[in-house]
Every structure is written in structure tokens, then in C-alpha cells.
C-alpha positions in Angstrom: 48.2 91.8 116.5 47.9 91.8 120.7 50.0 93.8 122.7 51.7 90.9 124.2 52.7 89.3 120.4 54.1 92.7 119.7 56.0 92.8 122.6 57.7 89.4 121.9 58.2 90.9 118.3 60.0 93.6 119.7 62.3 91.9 122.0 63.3 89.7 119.6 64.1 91.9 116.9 66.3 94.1 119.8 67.7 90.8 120.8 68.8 89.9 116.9 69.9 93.5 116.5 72.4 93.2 120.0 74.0 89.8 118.0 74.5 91.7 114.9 76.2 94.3 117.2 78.4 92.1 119.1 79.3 89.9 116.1 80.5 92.6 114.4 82.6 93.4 117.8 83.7 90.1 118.0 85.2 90.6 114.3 86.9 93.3 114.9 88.4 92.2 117.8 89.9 89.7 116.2 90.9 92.0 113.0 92.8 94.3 115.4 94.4 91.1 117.4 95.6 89.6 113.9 97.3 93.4 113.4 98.7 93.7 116.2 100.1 90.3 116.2 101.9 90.6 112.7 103.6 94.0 113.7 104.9 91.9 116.6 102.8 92.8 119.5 102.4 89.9 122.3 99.3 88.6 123.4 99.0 90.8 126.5 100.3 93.5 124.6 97.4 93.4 122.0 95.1 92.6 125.0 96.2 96.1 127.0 95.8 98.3 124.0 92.4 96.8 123.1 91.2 97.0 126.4 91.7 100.3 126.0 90.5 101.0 122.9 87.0 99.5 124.5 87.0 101.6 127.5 87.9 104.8 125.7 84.7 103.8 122.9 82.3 103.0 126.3 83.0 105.9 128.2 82.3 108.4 124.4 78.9 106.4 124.3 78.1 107.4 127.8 78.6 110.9 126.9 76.8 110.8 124.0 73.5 112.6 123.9 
């Protein structure tokens, strides 16, 4: 196999793996909108506490060896 097929190999694989990740984001986001809805919680509500739930998870992964 070249160089340059394995390098297309790679980035696509890395690609498929980001959509896996951000599916599985985009599920849970929803999960925790659904949640948050039946207990009550408004739209913007829900929106301000998940926003922070995101920020809080970015800013551990940043310090994160």
C-alpha cells in the first residue's frame, strides 16, 4: 500500500470515528433535553444548563494529559 492510500485510509477512518463521536453527542443532547423537558424545564432553561454541562466537559478535556 503507498503512502498517499494510507493516508486517505487514515483520514477517513478519523473522519468516521469524529461522526461516531458527535452522533453519540447529538443523542445525548437530546436525552438530556427530553429530561429536562418532562421535569418542566423550558427550552432556554434546558439550553443554559446544557451549555454548561458542554463547557464544563471541554474545558476537563483541555486539562487532560
Amino acid at each position: 500500500m503507498s503512502t498517499e492510500q494510507h493516508d486517505v485510509d487514515a483520514y477517513g477512518q478519523e473522519l468516521a470515528r469524529i461522526s461516531h463521536h458527535q452522533h453519540e453527542a447529538t443523542d445525548a443532547r437530546f436525552t438530556v433535553f427530553q429530561a429536562l423537558a418532562a421535569v418542566g424545564l423550558s427550552n432556554e432553561q434546558a439550553d443554559e444548563i446544557v451549555a454548561k454541562l458542554e463547557a464544563a466537559a471541554v474545558a476537563g478535556a483541555d486539562r487532560s494529559p
